[in-house]
C-alpha positions as CSV (number, residue, x, y, z in Angstrom):
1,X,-50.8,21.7,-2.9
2,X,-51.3,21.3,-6.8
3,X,-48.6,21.7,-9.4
4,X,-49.8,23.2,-12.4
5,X,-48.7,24.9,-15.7
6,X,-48.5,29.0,-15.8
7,X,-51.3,29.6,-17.9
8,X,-50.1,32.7,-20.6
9,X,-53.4,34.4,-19.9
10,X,-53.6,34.3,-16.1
11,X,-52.1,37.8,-15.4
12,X,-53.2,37.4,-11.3
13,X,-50.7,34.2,-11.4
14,X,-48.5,35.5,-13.5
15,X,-48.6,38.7,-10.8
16,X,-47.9,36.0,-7.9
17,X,-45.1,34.1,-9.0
18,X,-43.6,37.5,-10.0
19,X,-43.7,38.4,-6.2
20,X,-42.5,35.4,-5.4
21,X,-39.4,35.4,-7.3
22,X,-38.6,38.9,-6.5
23,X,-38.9,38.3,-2.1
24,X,-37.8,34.2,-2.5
25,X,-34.9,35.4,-4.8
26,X,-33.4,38.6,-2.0
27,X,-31.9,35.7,0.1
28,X,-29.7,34.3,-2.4
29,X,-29.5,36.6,-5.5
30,X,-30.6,39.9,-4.5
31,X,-29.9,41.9,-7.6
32,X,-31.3,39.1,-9.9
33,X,-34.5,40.6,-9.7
34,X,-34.6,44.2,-7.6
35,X,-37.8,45.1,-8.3
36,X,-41.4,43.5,-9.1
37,X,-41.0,44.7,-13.1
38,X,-38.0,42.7,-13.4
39,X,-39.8,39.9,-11.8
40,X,-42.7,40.1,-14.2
41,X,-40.5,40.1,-17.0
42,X,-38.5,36.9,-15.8
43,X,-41.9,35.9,-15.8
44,X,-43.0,36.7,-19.2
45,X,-40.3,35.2,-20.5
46,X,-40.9,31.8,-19.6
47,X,-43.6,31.1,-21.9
48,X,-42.9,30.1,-25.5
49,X,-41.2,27.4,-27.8
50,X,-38.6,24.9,-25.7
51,X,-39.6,26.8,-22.1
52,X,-41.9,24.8,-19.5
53,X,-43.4,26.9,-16.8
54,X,-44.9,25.4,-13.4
55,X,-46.5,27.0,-10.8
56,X,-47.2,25.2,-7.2
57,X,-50.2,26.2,-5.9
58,X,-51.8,26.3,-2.6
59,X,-55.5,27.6,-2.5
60,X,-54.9,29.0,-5.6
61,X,-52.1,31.1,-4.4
62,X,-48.3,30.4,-5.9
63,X,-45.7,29.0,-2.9
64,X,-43.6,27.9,-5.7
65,X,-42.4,28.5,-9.4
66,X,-40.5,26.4,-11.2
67,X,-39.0,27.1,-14.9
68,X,-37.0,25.2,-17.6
69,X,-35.5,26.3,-21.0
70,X,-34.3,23.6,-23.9
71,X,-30.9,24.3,-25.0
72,X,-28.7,21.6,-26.9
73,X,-31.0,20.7,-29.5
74,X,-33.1,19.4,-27.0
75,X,-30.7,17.4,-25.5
76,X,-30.4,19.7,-22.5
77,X,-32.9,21.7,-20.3
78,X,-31.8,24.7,-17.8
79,X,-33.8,24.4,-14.8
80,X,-34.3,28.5,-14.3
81,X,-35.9,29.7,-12.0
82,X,-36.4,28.0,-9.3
83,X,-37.9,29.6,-5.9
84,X,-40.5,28.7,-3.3
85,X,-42.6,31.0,-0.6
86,X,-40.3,31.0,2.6
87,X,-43.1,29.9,4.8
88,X,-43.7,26.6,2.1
89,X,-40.4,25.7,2.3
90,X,-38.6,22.3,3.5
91,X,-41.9,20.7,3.0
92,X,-41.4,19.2,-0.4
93,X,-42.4,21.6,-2.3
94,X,-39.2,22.3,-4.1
95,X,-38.7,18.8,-4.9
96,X,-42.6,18.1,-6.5
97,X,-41.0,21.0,-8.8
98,X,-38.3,19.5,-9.6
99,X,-39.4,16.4,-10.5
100,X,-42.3,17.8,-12.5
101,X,-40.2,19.6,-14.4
102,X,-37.9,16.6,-14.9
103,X,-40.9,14.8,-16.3
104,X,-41.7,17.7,-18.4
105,X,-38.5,17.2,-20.0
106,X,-38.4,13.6,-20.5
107,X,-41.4,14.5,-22.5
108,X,-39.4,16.5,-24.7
109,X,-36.4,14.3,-25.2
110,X,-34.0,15.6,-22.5
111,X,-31.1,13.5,-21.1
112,X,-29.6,16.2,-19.0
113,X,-31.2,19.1,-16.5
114,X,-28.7,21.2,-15.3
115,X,-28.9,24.4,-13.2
116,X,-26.9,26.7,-11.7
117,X,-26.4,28.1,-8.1
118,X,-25.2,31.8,-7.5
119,X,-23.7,32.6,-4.8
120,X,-23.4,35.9,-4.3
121,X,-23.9,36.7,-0.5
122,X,-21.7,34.2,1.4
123,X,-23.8,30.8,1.8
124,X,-20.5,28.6,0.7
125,X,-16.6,28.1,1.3
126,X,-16.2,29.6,-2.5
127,X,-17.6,33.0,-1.8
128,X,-15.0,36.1,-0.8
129,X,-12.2,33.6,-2.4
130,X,-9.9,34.1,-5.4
131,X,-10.9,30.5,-7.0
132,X,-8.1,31.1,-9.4
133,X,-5.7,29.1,-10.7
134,X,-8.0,26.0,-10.1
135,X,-11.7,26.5,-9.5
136,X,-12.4,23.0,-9.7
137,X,-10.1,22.2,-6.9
138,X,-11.7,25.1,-4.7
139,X,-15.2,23.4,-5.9
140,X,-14.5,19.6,-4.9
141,X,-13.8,21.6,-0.8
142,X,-16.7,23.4,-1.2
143,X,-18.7,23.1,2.1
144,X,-22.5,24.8,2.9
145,X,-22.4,27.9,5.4
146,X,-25.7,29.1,5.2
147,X,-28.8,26.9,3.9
148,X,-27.3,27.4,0.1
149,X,-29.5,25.3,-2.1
150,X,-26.4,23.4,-3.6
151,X,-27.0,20.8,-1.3
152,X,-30.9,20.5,-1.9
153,X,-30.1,19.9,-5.7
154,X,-27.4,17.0,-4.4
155,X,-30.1,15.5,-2.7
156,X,-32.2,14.9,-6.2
157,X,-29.3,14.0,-7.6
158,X,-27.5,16.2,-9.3
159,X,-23.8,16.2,-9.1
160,X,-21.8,19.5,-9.2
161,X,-20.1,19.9,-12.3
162,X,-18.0,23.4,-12.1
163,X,-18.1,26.6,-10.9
164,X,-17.7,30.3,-12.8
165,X,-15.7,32.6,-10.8
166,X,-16.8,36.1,-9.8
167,X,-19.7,35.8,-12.1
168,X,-21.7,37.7,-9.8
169,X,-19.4,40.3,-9.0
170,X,-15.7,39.7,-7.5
171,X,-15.8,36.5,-5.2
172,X,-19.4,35.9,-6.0
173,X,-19.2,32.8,-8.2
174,X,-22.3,31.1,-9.8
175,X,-21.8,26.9,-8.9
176,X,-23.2,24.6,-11.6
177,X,-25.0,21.5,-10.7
178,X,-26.1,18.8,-13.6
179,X,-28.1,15.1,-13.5
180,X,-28.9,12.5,-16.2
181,X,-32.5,12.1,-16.4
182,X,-32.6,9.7,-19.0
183,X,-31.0,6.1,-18.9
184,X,-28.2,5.4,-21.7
185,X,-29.2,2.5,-22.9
């Protein structure tokens, strides 16, 4: 496997990773993107001034996308989107994005990556509930039911930092997950 930027002018990558988010993204967010347009869109828009594009590649075929956009003067970088082939996963894959990315952004300044987490068809405790008056007490019980990637982002070390109720639809909140990547010194 080789991690690599998405080139602007490859359209047959651009084409795979548009696949890829469209089937990878039906598990977790399945109206995100409905359709392979909406897909190459998403992936059209990652190119450009303070966005980094990646692509994982495995005999020059995409298992794995990964995307970040600079927000905060720099300061801060959304990790969006994030998605890998479901016959590539749990073998590292995600996490050589990741950190990619991360140094990406190190080489642009960032002390904080941050990415969010929709849940929008029952993988944790918080879907289906009314997390008013107090999400944040709903999001320090929050526990995994079903493979949700909150966990996988804990395990690189991000910390969950809040959650946005029914932002998917009522009782489909989108959890937000944040790390330090550069040492205050």
């Amino acid at each position: 496997m080789k991690i690599t930027e998405l080139e602007i002018e490859d359209e047959m990558i651009h084409q795979q990773a548009a696949e890829l988010l469209m089937t990878a993204s039906a598990d977790t967010a399945p109206r995100a993107w409905p359709d392979l347009q909406s897909a190459i869109v998403e992936v059209q828009e990652s190119f450009g001034p303070g966005k980094i594009s990646l692509v994982a590649l495995d005999r020059q075929r995409v298992v794995g996308w990964v995307g970040a956009i600079r927000q905060y003067g720099g300061h801060t970088w959304e990790l969006h989107p994030l998605v890998v082939n479901r016959n590539f996963r749990r073998r590292g894959i995600g996490r050589a994005l990741v950190d990619a990315a991360q140094s990406r952004v190190l080489e642009h300044g960032a002390m904080t990556l941050w990415v969010t987490a929709d849940d929008a068809v029952g993988s944790t405790s918080l879907w289906g509930q009314d997390l008013y008056p107090d999400p944040l007490h709903h999001l320090q019980e929050i526990r995994n039911l079903n493979g949700h990637p909150f966990q996988f982002y804990q395990k690189l070390g991000f910390a969950l930092i809040g959650v946005l109720p029914d932002a998917n639809g009522l009782g489909k909140p989108d959890i937000f997950l944040a790390k330090r990547v550069r040492t205050i010194t």
